[in-house]
N, C-alpha and C positions, 0 to 999 in steps of 0.2 A: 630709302631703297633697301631692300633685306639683301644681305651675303648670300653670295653660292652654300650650301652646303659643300665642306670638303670629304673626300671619298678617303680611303687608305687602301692601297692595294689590296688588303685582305676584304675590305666590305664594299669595295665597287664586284669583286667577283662574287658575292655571296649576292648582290642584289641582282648579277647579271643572272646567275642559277634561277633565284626566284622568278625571273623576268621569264625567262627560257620559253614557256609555256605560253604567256603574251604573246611574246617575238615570232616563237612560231605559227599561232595562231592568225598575226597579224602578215605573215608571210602568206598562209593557207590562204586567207582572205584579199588580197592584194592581188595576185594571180586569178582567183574567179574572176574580181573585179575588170583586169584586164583583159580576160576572154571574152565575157560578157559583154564590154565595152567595143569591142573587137566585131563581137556580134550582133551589135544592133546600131555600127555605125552607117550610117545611111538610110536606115530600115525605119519603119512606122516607131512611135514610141512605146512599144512592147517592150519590155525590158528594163527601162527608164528609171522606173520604183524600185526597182530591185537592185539596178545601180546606185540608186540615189542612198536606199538602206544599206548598200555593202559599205560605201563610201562615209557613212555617219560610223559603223561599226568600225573602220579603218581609222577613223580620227579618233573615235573613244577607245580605243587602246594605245594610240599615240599619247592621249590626254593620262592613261595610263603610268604607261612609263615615266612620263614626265614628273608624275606626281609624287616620284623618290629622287628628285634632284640630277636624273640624268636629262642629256640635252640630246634631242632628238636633231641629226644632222643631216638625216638621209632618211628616204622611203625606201629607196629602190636602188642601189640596196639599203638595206636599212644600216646606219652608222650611226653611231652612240657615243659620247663621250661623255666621262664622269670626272668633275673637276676634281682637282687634286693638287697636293704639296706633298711633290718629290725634291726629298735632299733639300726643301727648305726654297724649294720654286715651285712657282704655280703653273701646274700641265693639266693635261686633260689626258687619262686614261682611254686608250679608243680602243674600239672592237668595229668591227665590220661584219657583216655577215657572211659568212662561211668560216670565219676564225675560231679556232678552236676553244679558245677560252679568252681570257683579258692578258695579253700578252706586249702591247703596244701603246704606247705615251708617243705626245706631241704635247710643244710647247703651245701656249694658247694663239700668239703672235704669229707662229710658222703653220698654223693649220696642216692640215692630211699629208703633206707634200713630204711636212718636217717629221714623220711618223719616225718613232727609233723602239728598237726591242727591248722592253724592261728587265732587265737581269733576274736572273733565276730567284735570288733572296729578296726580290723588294715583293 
């Protein structure tokens, strides 16, 4: 079985910048999907193919992100964590969406609940 890649504070936030443009995209796309879905719930299958194509395009950006070591936790919203060794423990880096930057760690064990604010210098 292959190791997690480990992040360091400074190159989980350079992946997250790179990502930025996915994330958002995959946000744009997530939204039609649900309107659309919205909109042809009960209705003839008009719509169907084009839910079915947003929804491939939804998971090949998921398959995206995933494909530099970050762990996809959420859709909706979308949650992110990037493994890591802080201070010589293994946590998971989280972002949430609306978060301004990479600003929060949890221990792997305490999931989202155990979120705590990373100090300015890490």
């Amino acid at each position: 079985m292959a190791s997690l890649p480990l992040f360091s504070v400074t190159e989980a936030r350079e992946v997250l910048l790179e990502l930025h443009p996915t994330i958002q995209r995959f946000i744009a796309l997530r939204a039609d999907a649900a309107e659309l879905g919205a909109s042809i719930r009960g209705h003839s299958i008009g719509g169907a193919m084009e839910l079915r194509d947003l929804n491939a395009q939804l998971e090949e950006l998921m398959r995206t992100i995933q494909e530099t070591g970050v762990q996809v936790k959420g859709w909706a919203p979308v949650l992110l964590d990037f493994p890591a060794d802080l201070d010589g423990e293994h946590v998971l880096l989280c972002w949430l969406e609306g978060d301004l930057g990479l600003a929060w760690y949890h221990r792997a064990d305490a999931g989202f609940a155990g979120r705590r604010p990373l100090r300015f210098d890490a």
